[in-house]
N, CA and C atoms as a LAMMPS dump frame, in Angstrom:
ITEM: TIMESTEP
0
ITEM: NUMBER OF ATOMS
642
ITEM: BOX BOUNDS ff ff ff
-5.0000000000000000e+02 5.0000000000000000e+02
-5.0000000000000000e+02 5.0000000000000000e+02
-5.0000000000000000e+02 5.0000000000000000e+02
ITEM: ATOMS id mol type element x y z
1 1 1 N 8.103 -15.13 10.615
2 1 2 C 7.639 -13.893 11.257
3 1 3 C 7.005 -12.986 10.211
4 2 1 N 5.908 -12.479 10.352
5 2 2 C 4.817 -11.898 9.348
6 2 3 C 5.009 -10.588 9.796
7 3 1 N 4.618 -10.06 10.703
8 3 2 C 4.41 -9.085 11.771
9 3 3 C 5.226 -9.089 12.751
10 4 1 N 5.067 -7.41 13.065
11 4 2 C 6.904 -7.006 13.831
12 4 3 C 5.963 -6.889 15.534
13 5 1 N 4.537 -6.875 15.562
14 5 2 C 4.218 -7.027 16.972
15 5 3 C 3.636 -8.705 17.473
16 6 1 N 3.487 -8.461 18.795
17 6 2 C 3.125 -9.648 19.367
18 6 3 C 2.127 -10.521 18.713
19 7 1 N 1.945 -11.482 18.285
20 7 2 C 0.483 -12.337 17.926
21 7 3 C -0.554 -11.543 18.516
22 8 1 N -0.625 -12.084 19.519
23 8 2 C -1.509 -11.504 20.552
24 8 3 C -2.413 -9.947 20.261
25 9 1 N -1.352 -8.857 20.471
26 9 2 C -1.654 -8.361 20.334
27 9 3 C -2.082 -7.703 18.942
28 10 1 N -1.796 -8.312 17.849
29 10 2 C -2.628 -8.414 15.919
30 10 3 C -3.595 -9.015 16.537
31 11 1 N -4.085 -9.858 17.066
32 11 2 C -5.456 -10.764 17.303
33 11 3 C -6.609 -10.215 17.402
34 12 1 N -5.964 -9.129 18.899
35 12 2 C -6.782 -8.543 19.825
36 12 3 C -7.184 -7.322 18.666
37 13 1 N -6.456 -6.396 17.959
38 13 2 C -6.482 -5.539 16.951
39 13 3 C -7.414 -5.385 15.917
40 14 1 N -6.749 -6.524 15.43
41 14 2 C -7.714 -7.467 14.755
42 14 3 C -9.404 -7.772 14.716
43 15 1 N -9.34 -8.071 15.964
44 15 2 C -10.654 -8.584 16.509
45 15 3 C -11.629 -7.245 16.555
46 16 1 N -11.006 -5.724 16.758
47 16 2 C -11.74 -4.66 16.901
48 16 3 C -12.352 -4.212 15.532
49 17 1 N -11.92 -4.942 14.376
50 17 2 C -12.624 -4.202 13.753
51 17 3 C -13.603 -4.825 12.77
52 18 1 N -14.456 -4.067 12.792
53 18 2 C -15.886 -4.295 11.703
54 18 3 C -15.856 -4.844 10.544
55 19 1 N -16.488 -5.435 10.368
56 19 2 C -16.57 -6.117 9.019
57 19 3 C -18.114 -5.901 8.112
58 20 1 N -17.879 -4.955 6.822
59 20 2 C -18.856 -3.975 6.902
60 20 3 C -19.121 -4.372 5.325
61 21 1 N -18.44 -5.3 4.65
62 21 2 C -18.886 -5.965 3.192
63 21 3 C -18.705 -7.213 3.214
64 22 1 N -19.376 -8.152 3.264
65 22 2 C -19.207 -9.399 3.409
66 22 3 C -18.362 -10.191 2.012
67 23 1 N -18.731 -9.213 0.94
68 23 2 C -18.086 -10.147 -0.697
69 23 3 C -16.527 -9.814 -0.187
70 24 1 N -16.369 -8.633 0.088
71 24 2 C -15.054 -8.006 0.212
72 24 3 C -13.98 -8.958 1.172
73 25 1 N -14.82 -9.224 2.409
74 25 2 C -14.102 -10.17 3.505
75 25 3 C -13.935 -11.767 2.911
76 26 1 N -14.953 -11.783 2.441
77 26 2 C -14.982 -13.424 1.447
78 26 3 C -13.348 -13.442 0.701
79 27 1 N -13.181 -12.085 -0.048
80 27 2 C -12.302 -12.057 -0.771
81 27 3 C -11.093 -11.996 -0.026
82 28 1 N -10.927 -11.279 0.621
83 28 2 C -9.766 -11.147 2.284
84 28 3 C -9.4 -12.951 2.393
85 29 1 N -10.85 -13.348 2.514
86 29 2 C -10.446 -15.009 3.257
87 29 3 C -9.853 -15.693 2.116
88 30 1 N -10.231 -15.259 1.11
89 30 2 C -9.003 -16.382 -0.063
90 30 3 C -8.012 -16.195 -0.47
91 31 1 N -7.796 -14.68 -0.29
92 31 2 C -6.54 -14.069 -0.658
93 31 3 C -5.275 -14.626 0.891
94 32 1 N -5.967 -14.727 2.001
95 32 2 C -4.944 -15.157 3.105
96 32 3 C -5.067 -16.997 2.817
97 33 1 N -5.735 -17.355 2.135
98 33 2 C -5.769 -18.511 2.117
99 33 3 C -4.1 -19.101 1.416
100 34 1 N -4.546 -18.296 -0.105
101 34 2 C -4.055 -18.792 -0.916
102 34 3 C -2.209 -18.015 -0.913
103 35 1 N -1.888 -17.253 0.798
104 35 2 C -0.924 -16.695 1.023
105 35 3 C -0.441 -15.603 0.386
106 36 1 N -1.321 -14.89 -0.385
107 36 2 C -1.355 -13.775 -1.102
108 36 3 C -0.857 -12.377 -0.488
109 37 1 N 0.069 -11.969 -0.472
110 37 2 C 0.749 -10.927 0.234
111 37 3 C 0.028 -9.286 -0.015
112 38 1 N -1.558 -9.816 0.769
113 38 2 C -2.198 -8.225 0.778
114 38 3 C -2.613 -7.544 1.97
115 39 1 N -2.631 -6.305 2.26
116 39 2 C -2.742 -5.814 3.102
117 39 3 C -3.085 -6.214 4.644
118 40 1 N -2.378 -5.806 5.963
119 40 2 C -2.963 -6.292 6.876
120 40 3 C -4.095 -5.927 7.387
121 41 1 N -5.047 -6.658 7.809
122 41 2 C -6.628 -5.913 8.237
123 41 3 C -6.179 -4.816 8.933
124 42 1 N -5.631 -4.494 10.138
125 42 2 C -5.3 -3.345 10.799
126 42 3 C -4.771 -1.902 9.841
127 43 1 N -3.993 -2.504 8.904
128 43 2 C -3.42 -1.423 8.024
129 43 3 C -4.784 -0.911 7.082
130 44 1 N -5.459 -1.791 6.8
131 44 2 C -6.567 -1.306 5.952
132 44 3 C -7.333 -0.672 6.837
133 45 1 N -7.55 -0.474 8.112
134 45 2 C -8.643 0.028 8.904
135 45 3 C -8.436 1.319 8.585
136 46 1 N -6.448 1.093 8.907
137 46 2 C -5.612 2.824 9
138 46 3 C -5.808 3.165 7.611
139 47 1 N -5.598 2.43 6.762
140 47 2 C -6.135 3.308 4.777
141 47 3 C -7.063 4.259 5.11
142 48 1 N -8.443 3.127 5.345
143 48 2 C -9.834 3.643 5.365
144 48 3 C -9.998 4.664 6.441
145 49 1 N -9.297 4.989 7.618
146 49 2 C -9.755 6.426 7.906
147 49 3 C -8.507 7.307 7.221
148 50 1 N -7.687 7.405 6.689
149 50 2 C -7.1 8.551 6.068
150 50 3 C -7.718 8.952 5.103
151 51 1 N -8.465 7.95 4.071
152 51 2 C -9.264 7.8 3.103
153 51 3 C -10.543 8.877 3.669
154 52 1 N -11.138 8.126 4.489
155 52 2 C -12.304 9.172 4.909
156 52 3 C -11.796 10.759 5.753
157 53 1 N -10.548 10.87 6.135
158 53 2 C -9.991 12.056 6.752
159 53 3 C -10.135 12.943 5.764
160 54 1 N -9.064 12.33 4.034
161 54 2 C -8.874 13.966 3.731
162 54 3 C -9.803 13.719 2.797
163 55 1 N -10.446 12.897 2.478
164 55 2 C -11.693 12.716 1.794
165 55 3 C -11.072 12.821 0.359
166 56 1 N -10.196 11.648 0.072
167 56 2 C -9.674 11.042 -0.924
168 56 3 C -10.954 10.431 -2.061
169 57 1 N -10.514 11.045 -3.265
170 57 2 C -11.679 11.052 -4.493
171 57 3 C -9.971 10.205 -5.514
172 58 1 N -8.904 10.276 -5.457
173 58 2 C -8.344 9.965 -6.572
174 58 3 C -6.435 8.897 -5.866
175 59 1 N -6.496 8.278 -6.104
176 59 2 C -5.529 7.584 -5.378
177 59 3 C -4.597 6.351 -6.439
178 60 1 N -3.395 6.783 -6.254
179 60 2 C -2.603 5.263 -7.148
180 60 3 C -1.916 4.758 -6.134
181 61 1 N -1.848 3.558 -6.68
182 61 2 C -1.119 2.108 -6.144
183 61 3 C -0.347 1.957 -6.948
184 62 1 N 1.506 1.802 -5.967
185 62 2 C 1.844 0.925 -6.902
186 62 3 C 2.351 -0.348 -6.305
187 63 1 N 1.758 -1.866 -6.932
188 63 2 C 1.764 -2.869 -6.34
189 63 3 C 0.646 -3.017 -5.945
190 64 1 N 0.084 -4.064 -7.343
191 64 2 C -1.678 -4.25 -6.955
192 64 3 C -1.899 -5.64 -6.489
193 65 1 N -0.908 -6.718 -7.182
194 65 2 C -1.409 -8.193 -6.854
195 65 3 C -2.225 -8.358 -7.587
196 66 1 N -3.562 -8.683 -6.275
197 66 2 C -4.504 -9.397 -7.413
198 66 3 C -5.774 -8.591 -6.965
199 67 1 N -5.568 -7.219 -6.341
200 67 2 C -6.164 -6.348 -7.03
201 67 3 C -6.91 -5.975 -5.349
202 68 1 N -7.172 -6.82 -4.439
203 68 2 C -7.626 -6.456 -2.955
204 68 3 C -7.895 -5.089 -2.806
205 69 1 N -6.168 -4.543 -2.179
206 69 2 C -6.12 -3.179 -1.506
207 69 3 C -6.969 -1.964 -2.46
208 70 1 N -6.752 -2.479 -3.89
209 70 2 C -7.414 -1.437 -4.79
210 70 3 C -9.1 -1.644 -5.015
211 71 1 N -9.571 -2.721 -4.62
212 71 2 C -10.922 -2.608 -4.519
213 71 3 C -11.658 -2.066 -3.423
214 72 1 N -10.627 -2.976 -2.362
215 72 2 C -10.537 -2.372 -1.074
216 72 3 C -11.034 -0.879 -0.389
217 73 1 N -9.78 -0.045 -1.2
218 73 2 C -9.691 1.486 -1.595
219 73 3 C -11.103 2.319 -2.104
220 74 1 N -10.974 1.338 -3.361
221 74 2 C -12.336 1.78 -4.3
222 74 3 C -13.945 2.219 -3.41
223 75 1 N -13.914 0.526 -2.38
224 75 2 C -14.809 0.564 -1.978
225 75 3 C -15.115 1.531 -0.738
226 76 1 N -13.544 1.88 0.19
227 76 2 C -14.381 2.887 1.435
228 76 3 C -14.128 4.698 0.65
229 77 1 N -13.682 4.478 -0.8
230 77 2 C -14.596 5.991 -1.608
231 77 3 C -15.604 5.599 -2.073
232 78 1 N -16.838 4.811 -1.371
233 78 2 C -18.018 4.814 -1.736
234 78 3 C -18.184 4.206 -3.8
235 79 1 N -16.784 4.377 -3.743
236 79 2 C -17.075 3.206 -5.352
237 79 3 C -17.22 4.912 -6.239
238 80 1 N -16.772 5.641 -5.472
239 80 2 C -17.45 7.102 -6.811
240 80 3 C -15.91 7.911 -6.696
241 81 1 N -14.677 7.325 -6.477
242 81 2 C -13.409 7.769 -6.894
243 81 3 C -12.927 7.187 -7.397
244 82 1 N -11.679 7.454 -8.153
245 82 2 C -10.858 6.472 -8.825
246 82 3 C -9.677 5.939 -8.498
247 83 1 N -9.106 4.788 -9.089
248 83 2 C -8.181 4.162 -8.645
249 83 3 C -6.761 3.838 -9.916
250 84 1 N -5.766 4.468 -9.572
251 84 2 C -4.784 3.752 -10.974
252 84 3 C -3.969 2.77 -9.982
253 85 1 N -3.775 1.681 -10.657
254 85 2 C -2.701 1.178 -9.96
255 85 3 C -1.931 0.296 -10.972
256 86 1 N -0.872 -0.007 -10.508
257 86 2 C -0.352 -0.38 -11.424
258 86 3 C 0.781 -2.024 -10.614
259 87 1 N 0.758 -3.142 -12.095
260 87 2 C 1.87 -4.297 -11.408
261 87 3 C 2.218 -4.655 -12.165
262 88 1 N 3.799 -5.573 -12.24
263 88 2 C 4.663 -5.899 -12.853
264 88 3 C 4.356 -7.4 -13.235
265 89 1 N 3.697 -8.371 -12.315
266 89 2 C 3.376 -9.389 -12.642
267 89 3 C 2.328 -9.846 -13.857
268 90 1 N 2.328 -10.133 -14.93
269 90 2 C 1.555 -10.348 -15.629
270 90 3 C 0.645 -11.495 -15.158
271 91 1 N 0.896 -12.322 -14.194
272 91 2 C -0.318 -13.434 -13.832
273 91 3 C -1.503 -12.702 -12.957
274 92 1 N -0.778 -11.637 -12.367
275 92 2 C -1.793 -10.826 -10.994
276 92 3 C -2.443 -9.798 -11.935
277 93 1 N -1.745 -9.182 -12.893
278 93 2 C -2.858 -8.587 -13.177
279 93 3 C -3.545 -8.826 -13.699
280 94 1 N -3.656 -9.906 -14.319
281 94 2 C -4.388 -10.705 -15.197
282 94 3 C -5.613 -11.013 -14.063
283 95 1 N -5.333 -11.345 -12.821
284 95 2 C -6.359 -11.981 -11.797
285 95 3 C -7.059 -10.817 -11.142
286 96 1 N -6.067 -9.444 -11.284
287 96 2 C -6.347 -8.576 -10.499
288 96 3 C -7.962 -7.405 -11.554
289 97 1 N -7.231 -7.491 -13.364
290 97 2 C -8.641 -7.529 -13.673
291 97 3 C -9.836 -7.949 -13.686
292 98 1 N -9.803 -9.733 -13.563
293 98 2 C -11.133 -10.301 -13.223
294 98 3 C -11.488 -9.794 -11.848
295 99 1 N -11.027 -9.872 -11.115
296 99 2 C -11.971 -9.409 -9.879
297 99 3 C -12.141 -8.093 -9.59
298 100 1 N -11.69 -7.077 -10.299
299 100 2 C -12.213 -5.764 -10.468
300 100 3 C -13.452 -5.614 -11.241
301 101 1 N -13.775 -7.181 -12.555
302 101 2 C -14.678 -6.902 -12.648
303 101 3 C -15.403 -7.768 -12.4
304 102 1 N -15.111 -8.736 -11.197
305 102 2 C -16.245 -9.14 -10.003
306 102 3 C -16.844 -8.312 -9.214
307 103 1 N -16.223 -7.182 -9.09
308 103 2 C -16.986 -6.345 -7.545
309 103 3 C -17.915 -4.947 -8.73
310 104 1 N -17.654 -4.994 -10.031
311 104 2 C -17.99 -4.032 -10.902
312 104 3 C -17.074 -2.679 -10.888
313 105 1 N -16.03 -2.615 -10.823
314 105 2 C -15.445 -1.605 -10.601
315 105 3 C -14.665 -1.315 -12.311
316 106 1 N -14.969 -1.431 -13.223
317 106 2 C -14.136 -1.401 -14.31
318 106 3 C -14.069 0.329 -14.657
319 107 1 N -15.18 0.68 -14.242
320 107 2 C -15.084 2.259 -14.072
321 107 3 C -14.344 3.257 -13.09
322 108 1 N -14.166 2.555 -12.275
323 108 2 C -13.445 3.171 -10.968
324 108 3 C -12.069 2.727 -10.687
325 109 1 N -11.706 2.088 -11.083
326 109 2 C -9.993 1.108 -11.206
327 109 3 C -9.808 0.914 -12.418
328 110 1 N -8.628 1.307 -12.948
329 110 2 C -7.526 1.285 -13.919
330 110 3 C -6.233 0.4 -13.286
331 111 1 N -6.382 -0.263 -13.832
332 111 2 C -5.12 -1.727 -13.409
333 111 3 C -4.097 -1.617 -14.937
334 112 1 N -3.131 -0.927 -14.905
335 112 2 C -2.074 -1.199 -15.752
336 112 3 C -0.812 -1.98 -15.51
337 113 1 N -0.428 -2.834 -16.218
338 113 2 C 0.976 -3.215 -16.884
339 113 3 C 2.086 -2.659 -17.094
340 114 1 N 3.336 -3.528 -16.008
341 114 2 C 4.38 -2.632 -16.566
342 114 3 C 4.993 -3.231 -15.072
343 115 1 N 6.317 -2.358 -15.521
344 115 2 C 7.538 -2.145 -14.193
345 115 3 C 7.088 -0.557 -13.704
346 116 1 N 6.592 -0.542 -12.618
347 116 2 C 6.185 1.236 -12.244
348 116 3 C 7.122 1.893 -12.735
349 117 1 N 8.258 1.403 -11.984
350 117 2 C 9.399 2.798 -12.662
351 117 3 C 9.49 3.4 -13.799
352 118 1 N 8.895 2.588 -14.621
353 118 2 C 8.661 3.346 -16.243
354 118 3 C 7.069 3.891 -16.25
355 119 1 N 6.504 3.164 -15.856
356 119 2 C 4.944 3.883 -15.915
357 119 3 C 4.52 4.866 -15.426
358 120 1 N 4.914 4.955 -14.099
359 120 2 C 4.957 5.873 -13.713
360 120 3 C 5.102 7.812 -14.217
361 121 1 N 6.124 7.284 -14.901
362 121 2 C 6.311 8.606 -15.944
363 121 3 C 5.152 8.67 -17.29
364 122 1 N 4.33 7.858 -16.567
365 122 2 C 3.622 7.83 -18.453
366 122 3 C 1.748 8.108 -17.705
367 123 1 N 1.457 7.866 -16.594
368 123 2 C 0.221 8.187 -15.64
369 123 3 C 0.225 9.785 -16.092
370 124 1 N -0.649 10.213 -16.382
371 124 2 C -1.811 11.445 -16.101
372 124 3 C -2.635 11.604 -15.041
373 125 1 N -3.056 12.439 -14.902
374 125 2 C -3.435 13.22 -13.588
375 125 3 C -3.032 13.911 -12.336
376 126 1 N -3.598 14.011 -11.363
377 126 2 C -2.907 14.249 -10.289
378 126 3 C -4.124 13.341 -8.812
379 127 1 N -3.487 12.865 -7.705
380 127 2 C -3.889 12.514 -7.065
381 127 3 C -4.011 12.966 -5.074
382 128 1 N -5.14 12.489 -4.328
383 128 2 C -5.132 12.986 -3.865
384 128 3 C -4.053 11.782 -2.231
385 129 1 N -4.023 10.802 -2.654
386 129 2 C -3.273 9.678 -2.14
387 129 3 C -2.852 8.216 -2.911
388 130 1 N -1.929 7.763 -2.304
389 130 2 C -0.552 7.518 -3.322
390 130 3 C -0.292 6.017 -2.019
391 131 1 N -0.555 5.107 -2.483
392 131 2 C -0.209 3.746 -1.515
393 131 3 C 1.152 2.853 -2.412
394 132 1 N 2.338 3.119 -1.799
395 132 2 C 3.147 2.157 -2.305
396 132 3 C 3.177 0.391 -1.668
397 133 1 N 3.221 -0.664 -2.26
398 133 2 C 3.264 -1.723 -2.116
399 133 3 C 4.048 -2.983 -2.823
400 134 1 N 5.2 -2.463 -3.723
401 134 2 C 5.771 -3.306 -4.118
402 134 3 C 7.303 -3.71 -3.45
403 135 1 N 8.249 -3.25 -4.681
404 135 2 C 9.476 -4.288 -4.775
405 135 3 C 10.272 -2.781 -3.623
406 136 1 N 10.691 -3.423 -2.619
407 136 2 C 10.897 -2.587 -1.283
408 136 3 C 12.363 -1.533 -1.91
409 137 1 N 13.092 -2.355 -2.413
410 137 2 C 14.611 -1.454 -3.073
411 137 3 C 14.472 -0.486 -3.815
412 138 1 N 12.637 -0.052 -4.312
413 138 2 C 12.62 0.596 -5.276
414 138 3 C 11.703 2.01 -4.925
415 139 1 N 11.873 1.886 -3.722
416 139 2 C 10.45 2.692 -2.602
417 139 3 C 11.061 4.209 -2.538
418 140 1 N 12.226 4.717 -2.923
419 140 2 C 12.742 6.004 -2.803
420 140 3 C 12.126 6.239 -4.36
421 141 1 N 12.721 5.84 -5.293
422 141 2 C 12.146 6.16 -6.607
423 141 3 C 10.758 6.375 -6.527
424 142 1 N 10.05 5.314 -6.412
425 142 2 C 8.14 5.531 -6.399
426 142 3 C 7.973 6.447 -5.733
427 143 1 N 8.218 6.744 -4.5
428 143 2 C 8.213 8.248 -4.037
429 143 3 C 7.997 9.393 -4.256
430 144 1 N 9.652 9.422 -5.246
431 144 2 C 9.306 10.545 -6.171
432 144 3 C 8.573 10.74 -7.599
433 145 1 N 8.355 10.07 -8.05
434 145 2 C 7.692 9.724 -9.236
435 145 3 C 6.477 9.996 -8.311
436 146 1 N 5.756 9.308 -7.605
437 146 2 C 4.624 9.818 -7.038
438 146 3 C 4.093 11.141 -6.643
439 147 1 N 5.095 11.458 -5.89
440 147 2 C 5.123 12.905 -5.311
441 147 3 C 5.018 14.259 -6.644
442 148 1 N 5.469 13.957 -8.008
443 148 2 C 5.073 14.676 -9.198
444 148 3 C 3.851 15.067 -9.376
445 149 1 N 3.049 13.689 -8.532
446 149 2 C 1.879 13.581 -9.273
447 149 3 C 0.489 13.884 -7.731
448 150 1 N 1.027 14.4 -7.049
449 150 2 C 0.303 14.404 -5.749
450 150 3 C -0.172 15.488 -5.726
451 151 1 N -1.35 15.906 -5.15
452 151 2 C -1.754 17.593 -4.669
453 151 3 C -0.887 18.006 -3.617
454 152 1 N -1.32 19.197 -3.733
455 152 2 C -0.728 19.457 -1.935
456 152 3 C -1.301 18.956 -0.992
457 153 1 N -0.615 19.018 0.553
458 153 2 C -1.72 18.29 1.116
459 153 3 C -1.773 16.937 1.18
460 154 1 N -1.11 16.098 -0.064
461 154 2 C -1.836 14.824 -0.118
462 154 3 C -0.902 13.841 0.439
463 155 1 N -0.838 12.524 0.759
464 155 2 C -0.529 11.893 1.411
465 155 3 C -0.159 10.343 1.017
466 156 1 N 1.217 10.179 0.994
467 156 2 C 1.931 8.778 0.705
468 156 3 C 2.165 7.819 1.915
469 157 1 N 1.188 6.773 1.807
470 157 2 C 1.226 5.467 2.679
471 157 3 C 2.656 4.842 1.925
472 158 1 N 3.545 3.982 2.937
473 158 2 C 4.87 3.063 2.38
474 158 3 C 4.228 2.073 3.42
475 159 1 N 3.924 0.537 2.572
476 159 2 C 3.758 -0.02 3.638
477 159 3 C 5.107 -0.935 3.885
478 160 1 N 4.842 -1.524 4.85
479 160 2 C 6.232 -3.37 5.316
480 160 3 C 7.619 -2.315 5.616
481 161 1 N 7.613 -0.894 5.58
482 161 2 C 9.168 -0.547 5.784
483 161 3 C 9.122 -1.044 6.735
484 162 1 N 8.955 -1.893 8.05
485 162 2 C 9.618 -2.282 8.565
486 162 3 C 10.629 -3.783 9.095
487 163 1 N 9.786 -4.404 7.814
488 163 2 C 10.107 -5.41 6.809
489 163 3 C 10.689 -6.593 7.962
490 164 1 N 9.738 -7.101 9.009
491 164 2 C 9.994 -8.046 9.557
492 164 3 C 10.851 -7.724 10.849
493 165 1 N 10.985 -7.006 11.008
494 165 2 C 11.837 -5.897 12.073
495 165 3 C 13.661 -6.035 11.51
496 166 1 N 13.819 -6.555 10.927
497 166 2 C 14.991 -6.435 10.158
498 166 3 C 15.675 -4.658 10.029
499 167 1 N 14.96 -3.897 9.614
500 167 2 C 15.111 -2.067 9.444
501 167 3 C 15.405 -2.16 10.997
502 168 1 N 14.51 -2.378 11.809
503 168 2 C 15.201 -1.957 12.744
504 168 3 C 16.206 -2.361 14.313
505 169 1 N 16.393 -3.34 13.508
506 169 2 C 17.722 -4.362 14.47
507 169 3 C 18.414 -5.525 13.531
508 170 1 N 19.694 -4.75 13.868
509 170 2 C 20.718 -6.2 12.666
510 170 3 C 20.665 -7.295 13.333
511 171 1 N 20.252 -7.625 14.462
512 171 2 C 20.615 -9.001 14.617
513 171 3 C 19.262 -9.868 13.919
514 172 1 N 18.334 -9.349 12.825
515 172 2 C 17.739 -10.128 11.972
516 172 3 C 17.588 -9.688 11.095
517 173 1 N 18.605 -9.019 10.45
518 173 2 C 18.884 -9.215 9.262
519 173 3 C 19.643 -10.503 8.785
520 174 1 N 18.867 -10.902 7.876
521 174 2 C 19.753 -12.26 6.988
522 174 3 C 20.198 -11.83 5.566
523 175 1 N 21.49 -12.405 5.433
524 175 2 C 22.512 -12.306 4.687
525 175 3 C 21.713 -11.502 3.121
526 176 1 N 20.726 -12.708 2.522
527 176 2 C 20.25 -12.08 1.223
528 176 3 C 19.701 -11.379 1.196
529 177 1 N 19.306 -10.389 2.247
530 177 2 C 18.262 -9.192 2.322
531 177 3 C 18.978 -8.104 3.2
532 178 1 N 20.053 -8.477 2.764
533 178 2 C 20.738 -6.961 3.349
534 178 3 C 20.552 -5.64 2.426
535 179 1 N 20.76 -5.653 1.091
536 179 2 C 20.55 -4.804 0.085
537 179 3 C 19.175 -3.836 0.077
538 180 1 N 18.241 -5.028 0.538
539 180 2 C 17.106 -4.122 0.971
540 180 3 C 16.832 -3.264 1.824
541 181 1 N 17.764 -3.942 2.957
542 181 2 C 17.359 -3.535 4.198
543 181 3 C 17.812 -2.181 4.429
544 182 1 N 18.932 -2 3.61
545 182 2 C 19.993 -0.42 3.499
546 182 3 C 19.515 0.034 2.66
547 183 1 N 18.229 -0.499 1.369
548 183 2 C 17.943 0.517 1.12
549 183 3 C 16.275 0.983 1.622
550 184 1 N 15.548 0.568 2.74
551 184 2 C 14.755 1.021 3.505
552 184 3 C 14.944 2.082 4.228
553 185 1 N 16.227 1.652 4.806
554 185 2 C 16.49 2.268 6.09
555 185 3 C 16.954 3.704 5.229
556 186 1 N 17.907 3.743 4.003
557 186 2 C 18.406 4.94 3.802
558 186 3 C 16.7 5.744 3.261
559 187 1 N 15.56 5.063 2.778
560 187 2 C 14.307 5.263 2.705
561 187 3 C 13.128 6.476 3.392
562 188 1 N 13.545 5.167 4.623
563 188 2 C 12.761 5.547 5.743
564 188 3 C 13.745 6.951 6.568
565 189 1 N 14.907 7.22 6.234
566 189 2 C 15.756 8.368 6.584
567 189 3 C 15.561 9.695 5.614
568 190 1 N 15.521 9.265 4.512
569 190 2 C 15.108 10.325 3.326
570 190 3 C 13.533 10.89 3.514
571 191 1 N 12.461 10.03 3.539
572 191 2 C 11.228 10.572 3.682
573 191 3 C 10.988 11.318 5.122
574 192 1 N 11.973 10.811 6.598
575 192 2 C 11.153 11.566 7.77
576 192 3 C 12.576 12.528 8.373
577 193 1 N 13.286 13.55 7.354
578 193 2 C 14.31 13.803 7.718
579 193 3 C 14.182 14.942 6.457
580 194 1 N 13.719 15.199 5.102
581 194 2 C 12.95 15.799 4.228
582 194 3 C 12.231 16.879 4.699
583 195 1 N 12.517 18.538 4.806
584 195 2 C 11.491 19.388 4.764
585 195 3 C 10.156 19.205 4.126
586 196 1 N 10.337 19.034 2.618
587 196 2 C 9.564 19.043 2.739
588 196 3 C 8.202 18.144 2.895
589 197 1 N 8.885 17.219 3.592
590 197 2 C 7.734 16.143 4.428
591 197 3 C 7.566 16.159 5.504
592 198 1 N 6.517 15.417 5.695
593 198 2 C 6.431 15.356 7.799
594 198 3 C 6.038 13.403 7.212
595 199 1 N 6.759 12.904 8.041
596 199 2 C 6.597 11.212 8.27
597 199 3 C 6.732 11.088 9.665
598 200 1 N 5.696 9.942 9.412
599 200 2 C 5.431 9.014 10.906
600 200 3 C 5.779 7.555 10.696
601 201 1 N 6.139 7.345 11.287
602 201 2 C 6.27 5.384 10.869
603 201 3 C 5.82 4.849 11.712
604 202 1 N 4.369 3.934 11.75
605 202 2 C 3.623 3.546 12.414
606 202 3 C 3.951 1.74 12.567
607 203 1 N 4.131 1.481 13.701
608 203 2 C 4.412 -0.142 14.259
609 203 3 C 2.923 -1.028 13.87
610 204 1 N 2.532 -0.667 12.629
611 204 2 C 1.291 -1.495 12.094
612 204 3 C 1.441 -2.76 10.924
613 205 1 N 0.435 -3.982 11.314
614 205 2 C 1.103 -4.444 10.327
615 205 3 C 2.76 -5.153 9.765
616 206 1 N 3.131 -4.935 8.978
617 206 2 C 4.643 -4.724 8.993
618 206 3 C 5.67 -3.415 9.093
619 207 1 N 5.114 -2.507 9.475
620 207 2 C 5.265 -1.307 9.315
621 207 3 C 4.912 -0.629 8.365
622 208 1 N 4.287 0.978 8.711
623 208 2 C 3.655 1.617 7.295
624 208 3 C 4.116 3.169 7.746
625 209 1 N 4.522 3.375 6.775
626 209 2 C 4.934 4.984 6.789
627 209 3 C 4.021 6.256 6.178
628 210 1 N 3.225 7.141 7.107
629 210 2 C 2.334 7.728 6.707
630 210 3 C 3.293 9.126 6.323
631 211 1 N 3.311 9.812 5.087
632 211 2 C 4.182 10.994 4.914
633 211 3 C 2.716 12.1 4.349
634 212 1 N 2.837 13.041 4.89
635 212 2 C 2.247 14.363 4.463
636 212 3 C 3.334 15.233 3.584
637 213 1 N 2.381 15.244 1.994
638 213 2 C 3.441 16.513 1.119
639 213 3 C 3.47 17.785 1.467
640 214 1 N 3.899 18.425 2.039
641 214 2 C 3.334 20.02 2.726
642 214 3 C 3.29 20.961 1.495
């Protein structure tokens, strides 16, 4: 189970939307080929209009892979904002720099090294959106470490909290992913239960949690 809604209805979803860079979709098709755990098309539709809503110029990732969602990103800011993101895997980022500088983006994406939780404290700037995508137990921390570094106003995507529908019914939770699952849920309770946030948790994808910093 990939997705917490019907086949069907991802298909139909799916099927609505445009396909508006052909290198980019090329890249989509090898990355699902090769089972690469990146963004769902539907969730990227939802990036790309928040992206064009608050008219996002500066944005980190943490949890790049092999670099997709952040070119992805790069590309619906017209390629003229920037991107930090950051991954723990040394093989992805290794893959995730070459194809940043397949699409030419070496100016517009910063791909660093590391465990976020430490890097995090070591990033400069401030941003205007903040996409988490990694190791799920660690999604309250990135949060805040993020949220240091956010404008007002600005806006933290969490994607998969709903992590197979597991968060939200025990009868599928399995045994080795309980640890996670309590710490989503205590997660997904901290961010839409928080003054000073407003969260939505949207049934997209695997679930994605849109939070406004007020």
């Amino acid at each position: 189970m990939e997705n917490i809604n019907m086949e069907y209805i991802d298909d139909y979803i799916k099927s609505l939307i445009k396909n508006e860079d052909d290198k980019l979709e090329q890249f989509r098709k090898e990355c699902e080929k090769r089972k690469l755990p990146i963004i769902h098309k539907e969730v990227g539709q939802f990036i790309k209009l928040i992206i064009k809503q608050i008219n996002a110029k500066s944005i980190i990732e943490i949890g790049t892979n092999v670099g997709y969602s952040s070119i992805f990103m790069s590309h619906e800011m017209n390629n003229e904002g920037k991107v930090v993101t950051l991954e723990r895997s040394e093989k992805f980022y290794n893959e995730a720099i070459e194809n940043v500088k397949k699409f030419n983006l070496e100016n517009n994406i910063k791909v660093h090294y590391g465990d976020a939780v430490d890097l995090l404290d070591t990033i400069d700037g401030t941003f205007d959106l903040a996409f988490i995508d990694a190791a799920k137990s660690y999604y309250g921390t990135f949060f805040d470490k993020c949220c240091k570094k956010m404008k007002s106003g600005a806006i933290v995507l969490s994607d998969n909290v709903l992590y197979q529908g597991m968060i939200a019914n025990d009868d599928l939770v399995v045994r080795r992913k309980k640890t996670l699952v309590r710490n989503l849920r205590d997660y997904l309770k901290y961010i839409s239960q928080d003054n000073r946030y407003i969260t939505s948790v949207l049934p997209l994808g695997d679930g994605l949690a849109v939070t406004l910093i007020k």
